[in-house]
LONURO-171154 format. One record per residue (C-alpha): residue number from 1; residue in one letter; x, y, z. Coordinates in Angstrom, 1 decimal, m for minus. Layout:
% residues N
@n=NUM	res=A	u=X	v=Y	w=Z
...
//
This chain:
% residues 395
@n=1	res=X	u=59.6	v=m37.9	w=m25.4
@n=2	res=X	u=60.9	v=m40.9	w=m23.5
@n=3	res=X	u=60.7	v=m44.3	w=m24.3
@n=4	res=X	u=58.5	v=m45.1	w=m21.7
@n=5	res=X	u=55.7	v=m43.5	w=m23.5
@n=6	res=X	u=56.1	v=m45.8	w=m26.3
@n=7	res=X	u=56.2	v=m49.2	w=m24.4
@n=8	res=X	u=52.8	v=m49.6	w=m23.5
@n=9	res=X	u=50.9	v=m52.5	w=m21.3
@n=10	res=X	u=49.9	v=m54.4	w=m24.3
@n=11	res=X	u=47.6	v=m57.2	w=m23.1
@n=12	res=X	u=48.6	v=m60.5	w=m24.6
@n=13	res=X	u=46.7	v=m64.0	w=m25.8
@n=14	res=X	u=47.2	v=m66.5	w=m23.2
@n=15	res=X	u=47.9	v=m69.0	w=m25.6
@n=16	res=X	u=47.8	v=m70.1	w=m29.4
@n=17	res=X	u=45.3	v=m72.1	w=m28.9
@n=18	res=X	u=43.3	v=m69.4	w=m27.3
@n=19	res=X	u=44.0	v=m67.6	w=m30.2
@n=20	res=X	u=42.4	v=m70.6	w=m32.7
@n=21	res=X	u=39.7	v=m71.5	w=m30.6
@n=22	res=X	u=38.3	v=m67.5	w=m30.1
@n=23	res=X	u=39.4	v=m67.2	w=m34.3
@n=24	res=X	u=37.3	v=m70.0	w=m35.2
@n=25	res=X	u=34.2	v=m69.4	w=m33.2
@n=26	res=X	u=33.9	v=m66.1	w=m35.7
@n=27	res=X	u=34.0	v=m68.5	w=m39.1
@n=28	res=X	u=31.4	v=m68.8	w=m41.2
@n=29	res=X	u=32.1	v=m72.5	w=m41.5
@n=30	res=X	u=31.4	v=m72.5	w=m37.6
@n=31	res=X	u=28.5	v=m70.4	w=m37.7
@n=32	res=X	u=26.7	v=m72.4	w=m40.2
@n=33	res=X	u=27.6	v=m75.6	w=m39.2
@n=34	res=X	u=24.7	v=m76.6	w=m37.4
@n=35	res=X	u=22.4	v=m75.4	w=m40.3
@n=36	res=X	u=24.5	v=m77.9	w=m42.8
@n=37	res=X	u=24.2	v=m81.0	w=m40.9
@n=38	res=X	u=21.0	v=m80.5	w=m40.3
@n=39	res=X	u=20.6	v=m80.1	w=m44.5
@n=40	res=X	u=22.8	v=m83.2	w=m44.6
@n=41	res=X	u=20.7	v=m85.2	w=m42.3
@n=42	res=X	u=17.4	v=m84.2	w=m44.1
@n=43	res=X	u=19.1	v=m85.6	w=m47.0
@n=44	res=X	u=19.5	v=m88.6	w=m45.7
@n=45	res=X	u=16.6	v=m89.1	w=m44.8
@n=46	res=X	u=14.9	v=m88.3	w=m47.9
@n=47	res=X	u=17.3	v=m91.0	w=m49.3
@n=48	res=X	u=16.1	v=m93.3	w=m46.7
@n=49	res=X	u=12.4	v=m92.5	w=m47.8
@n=50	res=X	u=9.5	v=m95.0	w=m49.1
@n=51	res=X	u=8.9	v=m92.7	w=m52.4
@n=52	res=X	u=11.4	v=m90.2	w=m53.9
@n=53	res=X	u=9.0	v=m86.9	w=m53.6
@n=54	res=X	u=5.6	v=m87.2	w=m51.0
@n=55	res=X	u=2.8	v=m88.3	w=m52.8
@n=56	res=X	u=0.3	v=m85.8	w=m55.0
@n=57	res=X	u=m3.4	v=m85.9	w=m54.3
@n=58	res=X	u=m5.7	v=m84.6	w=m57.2
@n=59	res=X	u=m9.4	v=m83.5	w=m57.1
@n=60	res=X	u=m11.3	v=m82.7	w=m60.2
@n=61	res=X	u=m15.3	v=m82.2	w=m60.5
@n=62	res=X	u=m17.3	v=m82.0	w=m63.9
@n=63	res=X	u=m20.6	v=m80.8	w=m64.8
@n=64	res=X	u=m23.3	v=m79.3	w=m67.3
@n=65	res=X	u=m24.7	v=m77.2	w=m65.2
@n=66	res=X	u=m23.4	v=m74.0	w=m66.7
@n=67	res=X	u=m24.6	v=m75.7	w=m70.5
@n=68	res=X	u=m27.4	v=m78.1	w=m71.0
@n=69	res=X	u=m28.1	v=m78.8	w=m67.6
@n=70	res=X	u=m28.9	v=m82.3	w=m67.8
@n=71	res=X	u=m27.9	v=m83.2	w=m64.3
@n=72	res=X	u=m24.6	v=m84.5	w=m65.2
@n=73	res=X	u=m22.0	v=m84.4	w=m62.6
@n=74	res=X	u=m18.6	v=m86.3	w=m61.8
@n=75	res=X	u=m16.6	v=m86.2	w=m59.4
@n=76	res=X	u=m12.6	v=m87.7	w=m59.6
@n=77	res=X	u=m10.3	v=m87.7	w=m56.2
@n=78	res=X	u=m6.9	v=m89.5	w=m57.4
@n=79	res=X	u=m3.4	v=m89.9	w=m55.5
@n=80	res=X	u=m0.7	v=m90.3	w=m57.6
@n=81	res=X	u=3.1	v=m91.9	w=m56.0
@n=82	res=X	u=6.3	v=m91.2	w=m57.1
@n=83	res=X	u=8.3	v=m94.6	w=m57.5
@n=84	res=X	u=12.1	v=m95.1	w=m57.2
@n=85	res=X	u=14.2	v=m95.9	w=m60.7
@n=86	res=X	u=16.0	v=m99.4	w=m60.0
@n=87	res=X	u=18.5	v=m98.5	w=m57.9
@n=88	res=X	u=18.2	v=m94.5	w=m57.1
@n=89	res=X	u=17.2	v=m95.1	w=m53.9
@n=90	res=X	u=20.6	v=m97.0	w=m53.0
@n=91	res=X	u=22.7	v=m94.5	w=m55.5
@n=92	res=X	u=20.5	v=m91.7	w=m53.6
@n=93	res=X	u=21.7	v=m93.1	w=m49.9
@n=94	res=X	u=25.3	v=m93.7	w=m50.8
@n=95	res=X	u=25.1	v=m89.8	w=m51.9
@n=96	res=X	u=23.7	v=m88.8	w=m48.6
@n=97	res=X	u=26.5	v=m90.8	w=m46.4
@n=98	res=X	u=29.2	v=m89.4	w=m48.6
@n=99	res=X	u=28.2	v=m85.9	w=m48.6
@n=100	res=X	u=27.9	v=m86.2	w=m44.7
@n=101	res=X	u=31.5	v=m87.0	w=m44.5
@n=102	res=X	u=32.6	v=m84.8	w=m47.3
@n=103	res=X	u=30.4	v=m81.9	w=m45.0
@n=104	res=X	u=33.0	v=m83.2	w=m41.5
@n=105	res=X	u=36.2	v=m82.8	w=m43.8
@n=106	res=X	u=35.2	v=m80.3	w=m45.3
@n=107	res=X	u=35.0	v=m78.6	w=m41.7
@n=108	res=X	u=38.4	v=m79.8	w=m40.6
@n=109	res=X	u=40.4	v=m78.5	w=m43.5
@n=110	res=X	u=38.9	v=m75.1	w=m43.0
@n=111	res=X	u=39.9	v=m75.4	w=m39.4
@n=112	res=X	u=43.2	v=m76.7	w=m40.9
@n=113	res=X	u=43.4	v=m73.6	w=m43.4
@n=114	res=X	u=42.5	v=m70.8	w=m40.2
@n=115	res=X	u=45.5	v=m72.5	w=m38.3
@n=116	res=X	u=47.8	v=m71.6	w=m40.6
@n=117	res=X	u=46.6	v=m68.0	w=m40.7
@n=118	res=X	u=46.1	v=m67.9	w=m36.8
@n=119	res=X	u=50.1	v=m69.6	w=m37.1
@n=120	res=X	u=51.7	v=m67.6	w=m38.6
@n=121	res=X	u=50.1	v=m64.3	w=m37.1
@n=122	res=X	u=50.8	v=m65.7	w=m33.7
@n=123	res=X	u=54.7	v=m66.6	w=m34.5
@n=124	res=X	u=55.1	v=m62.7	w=m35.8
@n=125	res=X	u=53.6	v=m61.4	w=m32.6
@n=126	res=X	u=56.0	v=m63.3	w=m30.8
@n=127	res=X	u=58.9	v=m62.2	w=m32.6
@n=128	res=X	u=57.9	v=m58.3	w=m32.8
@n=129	res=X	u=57.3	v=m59.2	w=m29.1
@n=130	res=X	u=61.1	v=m60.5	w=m28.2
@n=131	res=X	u=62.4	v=m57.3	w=m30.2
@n=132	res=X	u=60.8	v=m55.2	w=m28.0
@n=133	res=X	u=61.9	v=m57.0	w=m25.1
@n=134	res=X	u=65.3	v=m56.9	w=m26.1
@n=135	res=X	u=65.2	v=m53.4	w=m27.7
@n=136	res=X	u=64.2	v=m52.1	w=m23.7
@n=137	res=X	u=66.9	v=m54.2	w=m22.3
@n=138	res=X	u=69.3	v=m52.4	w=m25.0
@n=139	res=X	u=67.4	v=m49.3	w=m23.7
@n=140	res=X	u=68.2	v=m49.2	w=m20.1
@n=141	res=X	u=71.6	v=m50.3	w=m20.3
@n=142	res=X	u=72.4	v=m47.4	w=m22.8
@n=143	res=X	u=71.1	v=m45.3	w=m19.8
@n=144	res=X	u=73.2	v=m47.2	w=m17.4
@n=145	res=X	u=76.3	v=m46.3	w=m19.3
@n=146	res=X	u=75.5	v=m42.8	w=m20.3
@n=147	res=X	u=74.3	v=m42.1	w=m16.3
@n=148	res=X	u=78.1	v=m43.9	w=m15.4
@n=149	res=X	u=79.6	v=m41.2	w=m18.6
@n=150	res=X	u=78.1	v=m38.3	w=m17.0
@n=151	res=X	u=79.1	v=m38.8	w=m13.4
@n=152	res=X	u=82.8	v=m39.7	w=m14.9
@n=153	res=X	u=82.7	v=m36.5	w=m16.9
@n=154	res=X	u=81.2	v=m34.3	w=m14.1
@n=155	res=X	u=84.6	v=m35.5	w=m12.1
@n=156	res=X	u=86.8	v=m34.9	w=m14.8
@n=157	res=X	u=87.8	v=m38.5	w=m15.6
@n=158	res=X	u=86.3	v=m38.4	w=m19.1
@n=159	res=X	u=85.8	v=m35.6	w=m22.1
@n=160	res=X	u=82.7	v=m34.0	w=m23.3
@n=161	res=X	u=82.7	v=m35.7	w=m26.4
@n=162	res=X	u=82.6	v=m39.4	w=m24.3
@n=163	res=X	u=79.2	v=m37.8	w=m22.7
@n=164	res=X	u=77.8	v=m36.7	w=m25.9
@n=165	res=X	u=78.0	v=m40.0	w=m27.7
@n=166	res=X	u=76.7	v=m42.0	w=m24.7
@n=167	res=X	u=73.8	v=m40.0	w=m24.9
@n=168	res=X	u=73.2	v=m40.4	w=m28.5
@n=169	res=X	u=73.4	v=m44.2	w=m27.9
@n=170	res=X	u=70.6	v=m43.8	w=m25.5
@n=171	res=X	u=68.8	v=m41.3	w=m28.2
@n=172	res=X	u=69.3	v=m44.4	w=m30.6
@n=173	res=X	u=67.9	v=m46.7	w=m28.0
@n=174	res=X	u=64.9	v=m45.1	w=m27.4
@n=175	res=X	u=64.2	v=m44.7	w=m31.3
@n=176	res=X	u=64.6	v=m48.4	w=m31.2
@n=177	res=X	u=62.3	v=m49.2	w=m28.4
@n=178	res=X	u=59.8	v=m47.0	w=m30.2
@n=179	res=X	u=60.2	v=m48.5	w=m33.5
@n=180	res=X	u=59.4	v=m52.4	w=m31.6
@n=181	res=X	u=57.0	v=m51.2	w=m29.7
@n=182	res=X	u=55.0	v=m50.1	w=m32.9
@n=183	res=X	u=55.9	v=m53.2	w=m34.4
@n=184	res=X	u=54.3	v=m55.4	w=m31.8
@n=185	res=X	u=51.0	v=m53.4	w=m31.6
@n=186	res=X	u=50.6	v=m53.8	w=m35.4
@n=187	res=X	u=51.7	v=m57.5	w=m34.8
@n=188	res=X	u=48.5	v=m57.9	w=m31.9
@n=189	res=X	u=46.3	v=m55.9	w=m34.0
@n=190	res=X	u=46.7	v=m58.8	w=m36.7
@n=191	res=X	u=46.1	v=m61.7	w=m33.7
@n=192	res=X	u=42.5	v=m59.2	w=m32.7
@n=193	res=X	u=41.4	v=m59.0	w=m36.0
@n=194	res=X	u=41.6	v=m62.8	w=m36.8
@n=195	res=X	u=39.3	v=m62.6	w=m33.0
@n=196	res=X	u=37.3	v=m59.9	w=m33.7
@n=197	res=X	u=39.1	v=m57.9	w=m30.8
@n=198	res=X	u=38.6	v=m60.6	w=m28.1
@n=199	res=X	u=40.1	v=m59.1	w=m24.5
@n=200	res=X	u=43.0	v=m61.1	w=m23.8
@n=201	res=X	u=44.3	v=m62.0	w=m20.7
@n=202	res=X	u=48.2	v=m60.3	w=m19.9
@n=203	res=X	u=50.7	v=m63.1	w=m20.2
@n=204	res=X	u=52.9	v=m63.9	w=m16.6
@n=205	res=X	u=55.3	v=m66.1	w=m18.5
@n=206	res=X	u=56.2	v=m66.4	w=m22.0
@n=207	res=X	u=53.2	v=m68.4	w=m24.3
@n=208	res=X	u=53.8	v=m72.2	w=m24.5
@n=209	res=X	u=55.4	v=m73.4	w=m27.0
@n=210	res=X	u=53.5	v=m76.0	w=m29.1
@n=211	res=X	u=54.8	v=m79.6	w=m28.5
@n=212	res=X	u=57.1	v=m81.2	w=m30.8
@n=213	res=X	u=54.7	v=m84.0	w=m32.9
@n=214	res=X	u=55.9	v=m87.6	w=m33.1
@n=215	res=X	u=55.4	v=m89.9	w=m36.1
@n=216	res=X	u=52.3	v=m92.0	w=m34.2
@n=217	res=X	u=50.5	v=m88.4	w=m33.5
@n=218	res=X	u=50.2	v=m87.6	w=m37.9
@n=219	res=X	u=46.5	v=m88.6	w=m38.3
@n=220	res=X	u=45.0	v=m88.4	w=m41.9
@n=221	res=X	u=45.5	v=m84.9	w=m43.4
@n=222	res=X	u=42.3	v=m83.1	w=m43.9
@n=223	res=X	u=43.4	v=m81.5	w=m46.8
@n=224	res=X	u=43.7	v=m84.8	w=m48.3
@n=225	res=X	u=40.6	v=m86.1	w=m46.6
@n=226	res=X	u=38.7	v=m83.3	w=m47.8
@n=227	res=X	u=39.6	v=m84.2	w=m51.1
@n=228	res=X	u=38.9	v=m87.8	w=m50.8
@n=229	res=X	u=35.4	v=m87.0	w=m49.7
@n=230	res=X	u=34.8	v=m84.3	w=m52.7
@n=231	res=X	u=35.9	v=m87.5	w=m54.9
@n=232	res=X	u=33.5	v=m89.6	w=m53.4
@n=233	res=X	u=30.4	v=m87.2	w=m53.8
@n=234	res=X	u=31.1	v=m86.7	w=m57.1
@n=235	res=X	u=31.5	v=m90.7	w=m57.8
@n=236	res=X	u=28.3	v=m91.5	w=m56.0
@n=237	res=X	u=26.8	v=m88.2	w=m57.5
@n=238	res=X	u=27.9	v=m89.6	w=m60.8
@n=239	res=X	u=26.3	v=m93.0	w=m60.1
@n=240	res=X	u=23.1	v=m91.6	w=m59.0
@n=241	res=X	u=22.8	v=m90.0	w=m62.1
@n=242	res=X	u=23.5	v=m92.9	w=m64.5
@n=243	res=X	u=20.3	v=m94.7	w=m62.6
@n=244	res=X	u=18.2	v=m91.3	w=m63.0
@n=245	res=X	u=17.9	v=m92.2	w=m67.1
@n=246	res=X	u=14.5	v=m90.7	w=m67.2
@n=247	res=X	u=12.1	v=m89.2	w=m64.8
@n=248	res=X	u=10.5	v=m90.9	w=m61.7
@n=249	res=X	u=7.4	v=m93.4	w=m63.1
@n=250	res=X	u=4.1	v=m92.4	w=m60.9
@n=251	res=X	u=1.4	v=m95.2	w=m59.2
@n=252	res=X	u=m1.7	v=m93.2	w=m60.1
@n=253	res=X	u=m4.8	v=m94.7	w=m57.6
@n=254	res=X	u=m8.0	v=m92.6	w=m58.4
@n=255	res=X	u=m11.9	v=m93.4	w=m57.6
@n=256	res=X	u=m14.6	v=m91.4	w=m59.7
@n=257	res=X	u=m18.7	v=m91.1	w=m58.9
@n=258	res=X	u=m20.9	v=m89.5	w=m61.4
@n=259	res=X	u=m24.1	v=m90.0	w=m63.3
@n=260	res=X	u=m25.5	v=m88.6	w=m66.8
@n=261	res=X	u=m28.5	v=m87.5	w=m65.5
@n=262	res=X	u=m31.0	v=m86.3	w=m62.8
@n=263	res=X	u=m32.6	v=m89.8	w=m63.6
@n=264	res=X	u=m29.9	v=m91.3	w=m63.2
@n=265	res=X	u=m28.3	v=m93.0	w=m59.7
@n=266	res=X	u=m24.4	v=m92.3	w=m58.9
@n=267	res=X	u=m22.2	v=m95.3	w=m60.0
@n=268	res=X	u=m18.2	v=m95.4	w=m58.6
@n=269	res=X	u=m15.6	v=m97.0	w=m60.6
@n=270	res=X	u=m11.5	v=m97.0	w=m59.0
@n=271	res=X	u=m8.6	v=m96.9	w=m61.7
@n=272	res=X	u=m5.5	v=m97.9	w=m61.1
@n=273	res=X	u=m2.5	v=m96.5	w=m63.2
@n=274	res=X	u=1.1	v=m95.9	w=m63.9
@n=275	res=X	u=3.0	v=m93.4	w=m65.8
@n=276	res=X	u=6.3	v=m94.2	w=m67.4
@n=277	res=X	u=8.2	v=m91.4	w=m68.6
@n=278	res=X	u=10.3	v=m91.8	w=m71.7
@n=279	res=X	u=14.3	v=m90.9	w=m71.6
@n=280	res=X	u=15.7	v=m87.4	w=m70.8
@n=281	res=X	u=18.6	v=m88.3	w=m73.6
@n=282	res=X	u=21.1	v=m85.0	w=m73.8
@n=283	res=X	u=20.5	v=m83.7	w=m70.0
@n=284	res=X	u=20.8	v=m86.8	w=m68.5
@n=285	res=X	u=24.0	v=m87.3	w=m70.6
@n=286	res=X	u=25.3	v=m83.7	w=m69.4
@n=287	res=X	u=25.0	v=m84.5	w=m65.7
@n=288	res=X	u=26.5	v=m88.0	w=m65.6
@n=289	res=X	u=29.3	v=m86.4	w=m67.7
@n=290	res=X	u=29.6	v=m83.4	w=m65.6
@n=291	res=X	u=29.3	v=m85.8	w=m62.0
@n=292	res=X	u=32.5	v=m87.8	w=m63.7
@n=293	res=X	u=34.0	v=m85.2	w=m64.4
@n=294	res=X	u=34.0	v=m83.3	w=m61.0
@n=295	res=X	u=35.1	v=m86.8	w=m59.9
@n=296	res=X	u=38.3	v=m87.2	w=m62.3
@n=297	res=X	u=39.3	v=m83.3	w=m61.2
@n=298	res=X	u=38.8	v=m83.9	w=m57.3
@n=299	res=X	u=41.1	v=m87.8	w=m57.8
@n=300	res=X	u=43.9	v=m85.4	w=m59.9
@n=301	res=X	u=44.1	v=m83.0	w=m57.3
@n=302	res=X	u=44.3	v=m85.3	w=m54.5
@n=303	res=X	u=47.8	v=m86.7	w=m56.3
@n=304	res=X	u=48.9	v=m83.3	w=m56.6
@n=305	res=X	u=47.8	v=m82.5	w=m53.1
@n=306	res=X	u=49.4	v=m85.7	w=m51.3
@n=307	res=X	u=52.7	v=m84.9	w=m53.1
@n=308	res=X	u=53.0	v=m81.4	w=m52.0
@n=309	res=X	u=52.0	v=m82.2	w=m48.4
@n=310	res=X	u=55.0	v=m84.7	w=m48.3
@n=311	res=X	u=57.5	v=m82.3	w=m50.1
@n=312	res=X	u=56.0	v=m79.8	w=m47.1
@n=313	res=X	u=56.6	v=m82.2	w=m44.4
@n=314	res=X	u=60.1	v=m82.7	w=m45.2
@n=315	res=X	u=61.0	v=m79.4	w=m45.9
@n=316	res=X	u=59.1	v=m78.3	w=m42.1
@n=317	res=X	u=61.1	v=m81.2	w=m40.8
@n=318	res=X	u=64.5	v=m80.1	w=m42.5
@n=319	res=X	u=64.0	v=m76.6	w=m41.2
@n=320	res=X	u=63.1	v=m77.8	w=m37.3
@n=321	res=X	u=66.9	v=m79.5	w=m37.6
@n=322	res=X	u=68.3	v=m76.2	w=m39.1
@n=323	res=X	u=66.8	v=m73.8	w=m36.0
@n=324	res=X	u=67.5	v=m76.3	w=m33.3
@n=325	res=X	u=71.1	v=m76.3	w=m34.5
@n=326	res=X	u=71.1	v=m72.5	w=m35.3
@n=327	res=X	u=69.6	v=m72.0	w=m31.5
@n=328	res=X	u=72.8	v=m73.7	w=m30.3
@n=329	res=X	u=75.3	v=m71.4	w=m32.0
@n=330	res=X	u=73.1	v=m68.5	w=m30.8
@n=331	res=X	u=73.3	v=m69.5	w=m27.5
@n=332	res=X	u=77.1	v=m70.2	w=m27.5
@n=333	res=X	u=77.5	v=m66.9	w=m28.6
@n=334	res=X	u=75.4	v=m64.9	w=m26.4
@n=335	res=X	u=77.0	v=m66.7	w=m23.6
@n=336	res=X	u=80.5	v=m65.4	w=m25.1
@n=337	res=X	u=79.4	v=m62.4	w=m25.3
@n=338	res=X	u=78.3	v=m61.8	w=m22.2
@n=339	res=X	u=81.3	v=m62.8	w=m20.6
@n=340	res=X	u=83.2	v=m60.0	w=m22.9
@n=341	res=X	u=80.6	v=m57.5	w=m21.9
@n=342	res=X	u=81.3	v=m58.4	w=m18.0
@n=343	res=X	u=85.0	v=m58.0	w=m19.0
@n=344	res=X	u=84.7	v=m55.0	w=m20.7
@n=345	res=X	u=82.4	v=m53.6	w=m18.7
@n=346	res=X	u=84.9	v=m53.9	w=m15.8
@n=347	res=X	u=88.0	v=m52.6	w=m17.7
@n=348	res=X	u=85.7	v=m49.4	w=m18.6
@n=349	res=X	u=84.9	v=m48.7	w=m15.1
@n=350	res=X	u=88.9	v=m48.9	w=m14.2
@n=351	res=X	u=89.7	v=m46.6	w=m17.0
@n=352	res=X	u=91.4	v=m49.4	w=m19.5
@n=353	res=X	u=89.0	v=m49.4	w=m22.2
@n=354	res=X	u=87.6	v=m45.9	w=m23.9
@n=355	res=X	u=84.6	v=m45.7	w=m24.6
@n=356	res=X	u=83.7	v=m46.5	w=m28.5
@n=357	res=X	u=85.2	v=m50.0	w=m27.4
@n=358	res=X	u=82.6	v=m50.3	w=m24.7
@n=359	res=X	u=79.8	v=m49.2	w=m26.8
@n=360	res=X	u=80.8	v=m51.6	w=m29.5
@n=361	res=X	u=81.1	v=m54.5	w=m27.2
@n=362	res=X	u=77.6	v=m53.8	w=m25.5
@n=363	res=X	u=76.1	v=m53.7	w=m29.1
@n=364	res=X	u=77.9	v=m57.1	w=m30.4
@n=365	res=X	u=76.4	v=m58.9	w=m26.7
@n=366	res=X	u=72.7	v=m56.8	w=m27.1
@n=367	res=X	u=73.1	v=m58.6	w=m30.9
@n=368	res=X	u=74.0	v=m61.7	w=m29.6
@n=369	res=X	u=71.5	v=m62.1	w=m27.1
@n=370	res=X	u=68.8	v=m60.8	w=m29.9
@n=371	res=X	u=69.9	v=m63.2	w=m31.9
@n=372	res=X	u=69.5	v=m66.2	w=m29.3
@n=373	res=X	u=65.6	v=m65.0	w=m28.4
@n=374	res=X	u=65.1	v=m65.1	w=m32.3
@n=375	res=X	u=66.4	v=m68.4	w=m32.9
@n=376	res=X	u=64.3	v=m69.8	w=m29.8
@n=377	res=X	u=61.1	v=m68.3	w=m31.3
@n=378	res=X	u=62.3	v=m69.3	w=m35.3
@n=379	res=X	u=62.4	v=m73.1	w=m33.7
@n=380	res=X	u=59.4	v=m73.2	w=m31.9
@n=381	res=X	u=57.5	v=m71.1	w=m35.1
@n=382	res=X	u=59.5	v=m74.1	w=m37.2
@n=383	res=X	u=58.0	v=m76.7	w=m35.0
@n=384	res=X	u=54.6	v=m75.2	w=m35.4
@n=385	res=X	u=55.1	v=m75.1	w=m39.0
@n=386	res=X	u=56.0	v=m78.9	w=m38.8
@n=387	res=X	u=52.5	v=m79.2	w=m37.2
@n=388	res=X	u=50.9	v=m77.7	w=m39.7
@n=389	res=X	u=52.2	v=m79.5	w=m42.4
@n=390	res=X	u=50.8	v=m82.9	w=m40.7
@n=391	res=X	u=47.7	v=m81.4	w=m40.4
@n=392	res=X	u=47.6	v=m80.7	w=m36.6
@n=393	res=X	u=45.6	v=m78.0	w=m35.0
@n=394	res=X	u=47.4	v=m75.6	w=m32.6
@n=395	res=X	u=47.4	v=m76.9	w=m28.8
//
């Protein structure tokens, strides 16, 4: 089987960012986005609201019909209002605002999180990608020598031997170009599973890189923003309940007509009432204890967070130097390498150099240039990482 039935058109993503955006559609978070701001709006306006819960309306009739019969009859209509606790109804809005916000950054660092994934599936794609590239390249000028071997062996100029091992360096080649090839569909199966198997477009040109971020582009990290927002939920949720001590009181308005008799004419009296309820004591205790709580965990891991992202920045930062430099030595030596294989290439053709020494020499400058497309991807994959760690999305 030749090689050519390994490499296969494998249509490409366009773009990281293509990648993301098609990714992210197919998130929950995404999906039910709508439906949560939509909850978080209905919040607020509860919060925003005249009386904590609607109003109740109560209807009750009595009579002695069904015992003496006397004609007595009553009948009681009542409405009864729930009434804010001093200050819920401020605790209850702050609550509302803040878990609108917490909702937003809550969004972004799952966006942030699906980046990362998206990231680093994209980066191995690309580098399965260049092996295969290179491992074809490797492929066809193993043929090129071995078809130059054979013609030289036909006329007599080289042994037998000299045409078997060119043609086990193709053999090799091909084994190669199979083994990348594999390697890259697994590689894009990873990119069409994060996209659900979206059709992507066949690339013309290699993918973009993703631009290198300046200082004035970092805006807050929503890791950290997340985390600030969880904080303040659980303070305001914390305040709220330290005003909810005990249930809400009730404005009871209620109007009654009856009589005690058939004799008798209906009278109508109106009663006006409130009901106070009495502490909750241990549960109200539990959830201002457990709000302040949720509040001290979410302030302790934003430290721990903040200090982590910086110790990630630097390192992303310290490993963008490292490949940009490393991409300069590649490059030196492919180019040196290339040159030998040109010299080599001639003195094989004149009969100077055998052939071991030409194979070896077209190995060191297929390394070389291998290593060069690697290093170009490692610092474009570093610079992405560098992006990640400031908390950019892929563009």
């Amino acid at each position: 089987m030749g090689a050519g039935a390994y490499a296969q058109a494998t249509p490409a993503p366009a773009s990281l960012k293509d990648v993301y955006e098609t990714a992210w559609a197919r998130q929950p978070e995404a999906q039910a986005l709508a439906a949560r701001r939509d909850a978080v709006q209905a919040q607020q306006r509860g919060a925003g609201a005249w009386t904590p819960e609607p109003p109740a309306l109560a209807v009750a009739a009595k009579s002695d019909r069904f015992t003496r019969n006397d004609g007595a009859r009553e009948l009681e209509a009542a409405i009864a209002i729930p009434l804010w606790l001093p200050g819920e109804r401020r605790s209850s809005g702050a609550l509302a605002d803040s878990e609108a916000a917490a909702l937003e950054s809550r969004v972004e660092a799952a966006r942030l999180r699906l980046a990362a994934t998206v990231r680093e599936a994209w980066w191995n794609w690309q580098r399965a990608r260049i092996d295969a590239e290179m491992a074809r390249g490797q492929w066809d000028n193993a043929r090129r020598i071995a078809a130059d071997v054979a013609r030289r062996a036909q006329a007599g100029d080289l042994a037998r031997a000299d045409r078997h091992q060119a043609d086990g360096a193709v053999a090799a080649a091909e084994a190669a170009v199979a083994q990348a090839e594999a390697a890259t569909t697994a590689a894009l199966q990873q990119l069409k599973a994060l996209t659900g198997g979206a059709a992507f477009t066949a690339l013309a040109a290699p993918a973009p890189d993703e631009p290198e971020p300046a200082s004035a582009d970092a805006p807050p990290h929503p890791a950290l923003t997340e985390l600030q927002d969880r904080a303040a939920v659980a303070e305001r949720a914390a305040a709220l309940a330290a005003t909810q001590s005990r249930a809400n009181p009730e404005l009871t308005l209620s109007t009654t007509r009856e009589r005690g008799s058939f004799d008798e004419r209906y009278g109508r009296t109106v009663t006006l009432g409130i009901r106070i309820p009495l502490g909750t004591g241990p549960r109200h205790d539990s959830r201002v204890a457990a709000a302040r709580a949720d509040a001290m965990e979410a302030q302790a891991q934003l430290a721990l967070d903040r200090a982590r992202l910086q110790s990630e920045g630097e390192a992303a930062v310290a490993r963008v130097h490292a490949a940009r430099a490393q991409l300069a030595a590649a490059e030196r030596r492919a180019a040196l390498a290339r040159e030998t294989r040109g010299f080599f290439d001639k003195s094989f053709r004149l009969g100077e150099t055998d052939l071991p020494t030409r194979l070896r020499i077209e190995n060191e400058a297929f390394d070389a240039e291998r290593q060069a497309a690697r290093s170009r991807i490692e610092l474009a994959a570093a610079i992405s990482t560098w992006r990640q760690a400031l908390g950019l999305l892929p563009q």
